[in-house]
C-alpha positions in Angstrom: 21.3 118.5 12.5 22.6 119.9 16.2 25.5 117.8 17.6 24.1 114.6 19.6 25.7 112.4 22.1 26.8 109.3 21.8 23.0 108.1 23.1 21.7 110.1 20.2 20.6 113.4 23.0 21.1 116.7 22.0 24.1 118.4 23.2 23.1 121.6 23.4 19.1 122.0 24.3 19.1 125.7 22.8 19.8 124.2 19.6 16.4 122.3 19.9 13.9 123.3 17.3 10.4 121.2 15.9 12.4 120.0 13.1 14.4 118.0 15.2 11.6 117.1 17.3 10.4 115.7 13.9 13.1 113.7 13.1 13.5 112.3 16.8 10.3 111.1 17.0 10.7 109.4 13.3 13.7 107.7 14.6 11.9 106.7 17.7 8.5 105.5 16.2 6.2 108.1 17.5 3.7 109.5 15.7 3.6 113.0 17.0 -0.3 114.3 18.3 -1.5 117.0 20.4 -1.6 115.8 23.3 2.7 114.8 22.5 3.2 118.5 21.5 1.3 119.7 25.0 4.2 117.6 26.4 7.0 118.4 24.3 6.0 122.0 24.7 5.8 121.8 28.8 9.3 120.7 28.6 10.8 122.8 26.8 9.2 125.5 29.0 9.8 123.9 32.3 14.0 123.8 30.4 13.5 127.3 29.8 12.6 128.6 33.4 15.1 126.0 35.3 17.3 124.9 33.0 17.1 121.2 33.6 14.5 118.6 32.3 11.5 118.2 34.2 10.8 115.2 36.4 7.9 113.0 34.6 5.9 113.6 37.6 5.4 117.5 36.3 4.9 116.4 32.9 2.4 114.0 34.5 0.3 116.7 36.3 0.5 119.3 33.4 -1.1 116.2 31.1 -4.0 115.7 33.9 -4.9 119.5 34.1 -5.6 119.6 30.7 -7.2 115.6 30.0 -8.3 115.4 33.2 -7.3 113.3 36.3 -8.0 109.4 34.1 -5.0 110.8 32.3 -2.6 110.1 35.1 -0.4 107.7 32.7 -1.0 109.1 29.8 2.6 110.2 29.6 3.4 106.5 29.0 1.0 106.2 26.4 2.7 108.5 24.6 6.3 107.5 24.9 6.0 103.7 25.4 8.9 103.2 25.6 10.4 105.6 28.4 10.0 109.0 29.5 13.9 109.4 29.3 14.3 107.6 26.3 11.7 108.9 23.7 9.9 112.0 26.0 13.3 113.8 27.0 14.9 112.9 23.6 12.1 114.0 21.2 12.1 117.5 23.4 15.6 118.4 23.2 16.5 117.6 26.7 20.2 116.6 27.5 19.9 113.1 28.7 19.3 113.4 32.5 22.5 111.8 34.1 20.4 109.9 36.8 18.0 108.7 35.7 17.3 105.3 33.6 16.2 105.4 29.8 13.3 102.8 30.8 
């Protein structure tokens, strides 16, 4: 297991692999679907062009191209309890600085 913080985040993103996408989400309660891995995998794509975590509101839009506009929350479906908390965390993501884990 990578180095976490003291919020349980990943230290270094890079090291980020499904494995530990795995065990994040078993830690968090999420049962990991498609439509979580679409998500997971936008991230980590969106982290690999501009090397910062996407804001939820791209996450949001990349979700409602592919399940169509009714899909608009489906974000928080997914990761009840936060898109900082369980979305960034399960996807590697450093935890973003300003914003709130809610």
């Amino acid at each position: 297991m990578p180095d976490v913080d003291e919020e349980g985040y990943l230290i270094e993103p890079e090291t980020w692999n499904e494995a530990i996408a795995k065990i994040f989400a078993s830690q968090e309660g999420v049962q990991l679907t498609e439509d979580h891995w679409d998500a997971i995998n936008f991230m980590r794509q969106y982290y690999s062009e501009h090397q910062i975590a996407p804001d939820v509101r791209h996450v949001m839009k990349h979700l409602a191209k592919r399940l169509g506009s009714e899909s608009r929350n489906r974000i928080f479906e997914l990761f009840p309890y936060g898109y900082v908390k369980q979305a960034c965390k399960i996807a590697g993501m450093k935890r973003p600085r300003a914003w709130s884990t809610g």
